[in-house]
C-alpha positions in Angstrom: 25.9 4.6 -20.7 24.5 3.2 -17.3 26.6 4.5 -14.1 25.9 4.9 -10.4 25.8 8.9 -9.3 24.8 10.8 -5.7 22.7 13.0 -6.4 23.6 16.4 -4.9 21.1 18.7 -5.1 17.6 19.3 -6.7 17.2 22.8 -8.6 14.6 25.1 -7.8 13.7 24.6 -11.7 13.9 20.9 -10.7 17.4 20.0 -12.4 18.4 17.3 -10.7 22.4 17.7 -10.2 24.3 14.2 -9.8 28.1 12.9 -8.7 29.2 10.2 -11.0 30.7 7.6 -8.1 33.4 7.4 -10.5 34.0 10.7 -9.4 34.1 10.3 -5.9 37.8 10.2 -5.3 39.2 13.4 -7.0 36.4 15.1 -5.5 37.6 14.3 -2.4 41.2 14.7 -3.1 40.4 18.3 -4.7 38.7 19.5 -1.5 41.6 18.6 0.7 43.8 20.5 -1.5 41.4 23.6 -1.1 41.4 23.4 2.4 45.3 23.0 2.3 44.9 26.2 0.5 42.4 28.6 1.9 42.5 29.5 5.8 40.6 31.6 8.0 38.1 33.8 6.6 37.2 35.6 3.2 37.9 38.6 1.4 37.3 41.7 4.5 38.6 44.6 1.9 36.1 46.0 -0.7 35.8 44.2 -3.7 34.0 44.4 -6.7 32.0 41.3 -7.8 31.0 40.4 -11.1 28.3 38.3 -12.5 29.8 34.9 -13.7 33.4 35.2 -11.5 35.3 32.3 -9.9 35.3 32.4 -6.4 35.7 29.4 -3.1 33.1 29.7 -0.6 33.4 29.3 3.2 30.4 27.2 3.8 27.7 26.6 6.8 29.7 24.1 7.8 33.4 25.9 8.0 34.2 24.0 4.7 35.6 26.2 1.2 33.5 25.0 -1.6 34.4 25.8 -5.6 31.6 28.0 -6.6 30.8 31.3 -9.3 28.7 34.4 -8.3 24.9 34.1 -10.0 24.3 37.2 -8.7 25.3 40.8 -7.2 23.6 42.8 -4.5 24.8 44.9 -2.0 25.3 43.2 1.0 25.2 39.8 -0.4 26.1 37.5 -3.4 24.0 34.7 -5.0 26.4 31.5 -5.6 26.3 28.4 -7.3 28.5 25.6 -6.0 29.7 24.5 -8.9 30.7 20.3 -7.6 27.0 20.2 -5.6 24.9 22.3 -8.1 22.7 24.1 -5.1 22.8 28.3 -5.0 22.9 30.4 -1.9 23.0 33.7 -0.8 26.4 34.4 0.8 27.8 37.7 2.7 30.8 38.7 0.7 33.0 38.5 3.9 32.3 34.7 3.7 34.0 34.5 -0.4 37.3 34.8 -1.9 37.4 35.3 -5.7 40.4 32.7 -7.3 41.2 31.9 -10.2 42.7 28.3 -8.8 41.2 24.8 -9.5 39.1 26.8 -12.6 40.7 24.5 -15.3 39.2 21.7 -13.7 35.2 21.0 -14.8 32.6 20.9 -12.0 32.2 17.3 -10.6 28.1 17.6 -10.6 26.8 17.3 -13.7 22.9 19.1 -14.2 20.4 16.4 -15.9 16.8 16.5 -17.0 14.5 13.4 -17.2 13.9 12.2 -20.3 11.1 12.6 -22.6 9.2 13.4 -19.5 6.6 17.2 -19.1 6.3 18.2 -15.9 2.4 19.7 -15.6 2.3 23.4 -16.5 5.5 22.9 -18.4 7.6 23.8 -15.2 8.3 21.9 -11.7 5.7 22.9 -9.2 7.5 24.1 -5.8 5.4 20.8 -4.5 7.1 18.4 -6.7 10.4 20.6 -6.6 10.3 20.1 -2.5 9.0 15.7 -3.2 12.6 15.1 -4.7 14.4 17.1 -2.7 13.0 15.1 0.0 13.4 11.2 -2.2 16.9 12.1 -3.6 19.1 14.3 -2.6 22.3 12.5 -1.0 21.1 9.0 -2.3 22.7 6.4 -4.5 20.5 6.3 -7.6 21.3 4.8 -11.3 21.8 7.0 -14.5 21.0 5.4 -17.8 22.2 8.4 -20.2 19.8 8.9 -23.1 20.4 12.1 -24.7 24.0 14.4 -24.8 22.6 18.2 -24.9 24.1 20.3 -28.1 25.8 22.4 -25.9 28.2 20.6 -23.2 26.8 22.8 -19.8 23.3 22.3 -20.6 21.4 19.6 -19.0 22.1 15.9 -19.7 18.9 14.1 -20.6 18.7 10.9 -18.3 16.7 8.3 -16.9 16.9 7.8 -12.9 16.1 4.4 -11.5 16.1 4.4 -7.6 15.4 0.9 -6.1 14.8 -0.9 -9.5 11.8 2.1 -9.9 11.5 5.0 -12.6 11.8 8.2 -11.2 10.2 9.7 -14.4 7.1 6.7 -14.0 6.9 7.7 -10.3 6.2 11.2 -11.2 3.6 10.8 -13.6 2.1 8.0 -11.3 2.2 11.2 -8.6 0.4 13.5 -11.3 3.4 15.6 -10.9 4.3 15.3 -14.8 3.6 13.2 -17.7 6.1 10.5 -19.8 6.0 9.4 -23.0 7.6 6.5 -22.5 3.8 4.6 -20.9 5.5 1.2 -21.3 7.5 2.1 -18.2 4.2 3.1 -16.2 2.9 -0.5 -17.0 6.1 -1.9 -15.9 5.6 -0.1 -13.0 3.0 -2.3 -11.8 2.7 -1.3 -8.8 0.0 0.3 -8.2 -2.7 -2.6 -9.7 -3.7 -5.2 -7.7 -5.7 -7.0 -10.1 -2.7 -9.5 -11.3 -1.5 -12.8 -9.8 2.0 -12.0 -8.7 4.0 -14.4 -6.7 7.4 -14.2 -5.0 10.4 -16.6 -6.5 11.8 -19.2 -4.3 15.4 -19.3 -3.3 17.6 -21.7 -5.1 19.1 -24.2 -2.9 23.0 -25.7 -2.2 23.1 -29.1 -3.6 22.4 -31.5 -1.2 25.9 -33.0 0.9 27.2 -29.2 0.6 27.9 -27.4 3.5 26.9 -23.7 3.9 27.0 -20.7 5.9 23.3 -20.2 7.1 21.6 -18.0 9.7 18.3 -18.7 11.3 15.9 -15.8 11.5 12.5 -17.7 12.9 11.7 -20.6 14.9 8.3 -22.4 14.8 9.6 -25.0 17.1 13.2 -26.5 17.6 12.5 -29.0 14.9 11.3 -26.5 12.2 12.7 -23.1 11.8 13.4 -20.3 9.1 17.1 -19.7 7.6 18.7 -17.3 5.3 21.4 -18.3 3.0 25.0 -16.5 4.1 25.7 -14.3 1.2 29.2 -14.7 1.4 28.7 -18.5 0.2 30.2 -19.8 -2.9 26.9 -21.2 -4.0 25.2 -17.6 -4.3 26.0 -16.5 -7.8 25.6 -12.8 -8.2 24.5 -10.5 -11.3 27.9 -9.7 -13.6 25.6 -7.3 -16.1 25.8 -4.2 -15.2 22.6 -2.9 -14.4 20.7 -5.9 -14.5 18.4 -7.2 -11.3 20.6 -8.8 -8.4 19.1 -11.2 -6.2 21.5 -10.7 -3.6 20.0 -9.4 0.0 22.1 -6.4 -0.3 20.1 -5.1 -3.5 17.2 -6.2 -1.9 17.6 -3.8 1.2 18.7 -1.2 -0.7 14.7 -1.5 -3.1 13.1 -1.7 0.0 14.9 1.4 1.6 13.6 3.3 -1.0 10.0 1.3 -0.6 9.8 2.7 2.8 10.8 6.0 1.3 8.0 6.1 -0.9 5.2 4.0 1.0 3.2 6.2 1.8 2.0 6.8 -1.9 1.0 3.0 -2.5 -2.4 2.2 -1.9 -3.5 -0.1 0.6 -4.5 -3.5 0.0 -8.1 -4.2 -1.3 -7.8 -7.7 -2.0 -7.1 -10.8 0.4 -6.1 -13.3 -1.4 -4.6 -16.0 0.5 -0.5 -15.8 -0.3 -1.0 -12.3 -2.4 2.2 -10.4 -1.9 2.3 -7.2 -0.4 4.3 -5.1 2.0 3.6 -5.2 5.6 4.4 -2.9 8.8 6.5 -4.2 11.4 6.5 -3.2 15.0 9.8 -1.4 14.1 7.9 1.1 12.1 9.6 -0.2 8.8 8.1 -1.8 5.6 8.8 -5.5 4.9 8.3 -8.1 2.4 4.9 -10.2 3.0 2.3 -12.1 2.2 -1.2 -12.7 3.6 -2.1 -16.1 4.9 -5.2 -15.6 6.6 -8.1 -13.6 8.1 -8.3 -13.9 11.5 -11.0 -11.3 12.8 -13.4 -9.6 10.9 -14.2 -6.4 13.2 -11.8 -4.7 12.8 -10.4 -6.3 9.8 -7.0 -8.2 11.3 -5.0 -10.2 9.0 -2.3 -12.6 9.6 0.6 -12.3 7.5 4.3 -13.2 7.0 7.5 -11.7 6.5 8.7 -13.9 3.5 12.3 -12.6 4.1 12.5 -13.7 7.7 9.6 -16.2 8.1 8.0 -14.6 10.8 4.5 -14.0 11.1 2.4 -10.5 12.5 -1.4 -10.2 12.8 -1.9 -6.8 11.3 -4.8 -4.2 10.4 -5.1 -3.5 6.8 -4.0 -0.2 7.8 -0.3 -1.3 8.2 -0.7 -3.4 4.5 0.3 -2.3 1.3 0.1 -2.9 -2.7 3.9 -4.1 -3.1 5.6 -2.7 -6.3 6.2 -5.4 -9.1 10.3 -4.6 -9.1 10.5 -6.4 -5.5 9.0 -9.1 -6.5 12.0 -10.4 -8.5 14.1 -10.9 -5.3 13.7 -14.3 -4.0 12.6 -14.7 -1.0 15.4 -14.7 1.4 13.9 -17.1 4.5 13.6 -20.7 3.4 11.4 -22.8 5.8 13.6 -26.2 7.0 12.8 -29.3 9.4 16.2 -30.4 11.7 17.6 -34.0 11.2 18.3 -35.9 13.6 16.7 -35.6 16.6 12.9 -35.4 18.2 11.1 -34.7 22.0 12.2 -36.2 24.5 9.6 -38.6 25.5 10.5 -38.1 29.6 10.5 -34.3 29.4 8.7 -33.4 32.5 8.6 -29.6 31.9 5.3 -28.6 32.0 5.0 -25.2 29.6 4.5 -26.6 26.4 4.5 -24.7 22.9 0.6 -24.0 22.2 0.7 -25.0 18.7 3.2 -28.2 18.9 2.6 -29.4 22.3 5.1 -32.2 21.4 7.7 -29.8 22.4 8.7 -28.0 25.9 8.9 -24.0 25.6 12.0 -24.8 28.0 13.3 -26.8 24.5 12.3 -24.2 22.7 14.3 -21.5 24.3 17.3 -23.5 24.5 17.1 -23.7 20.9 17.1 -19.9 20.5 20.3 -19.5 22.6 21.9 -22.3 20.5 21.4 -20.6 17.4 20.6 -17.0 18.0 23.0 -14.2 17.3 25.5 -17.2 15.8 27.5 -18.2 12.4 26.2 -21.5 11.9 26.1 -23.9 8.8 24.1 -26.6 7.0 23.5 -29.5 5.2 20.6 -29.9 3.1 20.2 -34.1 3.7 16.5 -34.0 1.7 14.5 -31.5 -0.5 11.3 -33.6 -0.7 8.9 -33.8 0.6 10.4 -31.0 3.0 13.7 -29.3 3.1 15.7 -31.6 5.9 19.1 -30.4 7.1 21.6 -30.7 9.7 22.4 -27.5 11.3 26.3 -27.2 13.2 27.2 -24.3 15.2 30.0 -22.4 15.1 31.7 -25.1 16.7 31.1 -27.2 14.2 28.9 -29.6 16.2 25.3 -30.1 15.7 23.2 -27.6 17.5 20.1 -30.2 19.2 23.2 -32.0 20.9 22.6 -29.4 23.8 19.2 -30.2 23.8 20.0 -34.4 24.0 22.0 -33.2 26.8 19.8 -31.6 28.9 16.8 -34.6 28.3 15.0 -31.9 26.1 15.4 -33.9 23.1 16.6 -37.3 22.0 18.5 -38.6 18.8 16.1 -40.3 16.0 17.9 -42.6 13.8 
């Protein structure tokens, strides 16, 4: 069985507890119903814990949790909260024993990774703390592969965060070791020493029109658009668990890339259009690929953002080996030439783009108001030997007619 789960907590023994989604909404509609139930504070009179008991806690943050007493001391009680899986120590002023809600089973169920030895036979408090820090409260995907013997034991599982083995990422950590090596290979990420290459998008059919928006332009002629998810050209993944191309799963593997980046190697090789990942000056992790070196000391490399299609010079201290999972996403940013229109051959404006002096930077800003920030749509007219389309704004018209306009541009038949 394959499901989504949150994962609540992290054990000090390194169980890792998890929320089926599934379970999300009775969850919820349990704890309103406790609060309903239990006001103010908890049991002031003398009572006399016992190891094992039923009992709602009043929380850190004012809220009554389900939980059982672990353990009895004098001024204090060790509990487990039985729907997140973490244990506390608690003043007994703060508990009320019940024996409400305890024919319903705990919403967090405790798991183990499967086939997989941590070193020394136990979670070190090192590796304990490194998923604490990657997991708890994220969106990760369960593949059960073992039911225990007893049902509250711990479910053996396989994690997947991102499109990545948890149980791989560990043993590629030196935190434990898996016996399922297949998976470390399929890891990939960590070699440079392949050929890997990034998938292209597929396109509309030519004569369709589509919801585009542009992410880069070169020059008002040629600029960089991402295909409008919502279009009923995009065809998205029906098999549960299989890879989606859509930009949403995309975000979602590199959210946990930039999670993790800072155990992937930096780049050792240069190859022109090698994929890798890439720094922005946002202080995220993007998509790239290397296109040229353009200093030698320092080392500077000029690279681009295949998602967006913009381009960074960057030291190879801010470049990364990219992990092989994210290489099955298309790339989002599909480089396109406007139809129908070209420099005006009076433009007097002086500033002119460096690189395609044919062009005024005045016509090039106008262009970026015409199109920034704004739901526009295409045509694809040609796909060879360049992608040619017409490009309307959101009202409907076709964007360079500003340009025409103001003598920036004029048609081409």
């Amino acid at each position: 069985k394959i499901f989504q789960a949150v994962v609540s907590c992290i054990g000090g023994d390194g169980t890792i507890y998890i929320i089926p989604k599934s379970f999300e909404t009775a969850l919820n509609k349990l704890m309103a119903e406790i609060q309903n139930t239990f006001k103010g504070l908890g049991l002031l009179i003398p009572y006399c814990w016992k190891k094992g008991e039923a009992c709602v806690v009043r929380g850190s943050d004012t809220v009554w949790y389900r939980a059982k007493i672990v353990e009895v001391s004098d001024s204090t009680l060790q509990v487990q909260y039985i729907d997140r899986g973490y244990i506390e120590s608690i003043p007994q002023c703060h508990l009320y024993p019940t024996t409400f809600y305890t024919g319903i089973p705990p919403f967090c169920i405790p798991c183990q990774l499967y086939k997989t030895l941590p070193i020394g036979n136990f979670w070190q408090q090192d590796a304990v703390d490194y998923l604490q820090e990657l997991l708890r409260n994220e969106e990760v995907e369960i593949h059960v592969e073992e039911l225990p013997d007893n049902p509250w034991d711990k479910l053996s599982i396989s994690l997947y965060f991102g499109g990545m083995s948890l149980s791989s990422f560990m043993a590629y950590q030196k935190y434990c070791v898996t016996e399922d090596c297949q998976d470390i290979q399929k890891l990939g990420v960590f070699e440079g020493n392949l050929s890997p290459s990034y998938l292209l998008q597929p396109l509309p059919v030519p004569g369709q029109t589509f919801p585009v928006t542009v992410t880069h332009l070169v020059s008002p002629k040629e600029v960089y658009i991402c295909l409008d998810s919502s279009g009923n050209f995009t065809k998205r993944s029906v098999t549960e668990g299989a890879a989606s191309h859509d930009s949403e799963s995309l975000n979602k593997a590199l959210k946990w890339c930039n999670k993790i980046v800072k155990t992937l190697p930096h780049l050792t090789n240069f190859r022109k259009e090698l994929p890798c990942l890439a720094e922005y000056v946002d202080g995220l992790w993007y998509r790239a690929k290397l296109l040229s070196i353009t200093q030698l000391v320092p080392v500077q490399i000029l690279v681009q953002f295949v998602d967006y299609g913009t381009y960074l010079v960057a030291p190879t201290s801010r470049l990364r080996h990219i992990p092989c999972h994210l290489l099955k996403y298309p790339v989002q940013a599909v480089r396109v030439l406007l139809a129908g229109f070209k420099p005006a051959s009076d433009d007097k404006n002086v500033e002119r783009i460096p690189y395609s002096p044919e062009w005024s930077l005045k016509a090039l800003w106008t262009m970026v108001d015409c199109v920034e920030g704004k739901r526009l749509s295409a045509s694809i007219l040609t796909v060879s030997p360049e992608v040619t389309i017409s490009l309307y704004g959101d009202d409907k018209n076709l964007v360079h007619l500003k340009l025409i306009e103001m003598g920036l541009a004029e048609l081409d038949e």
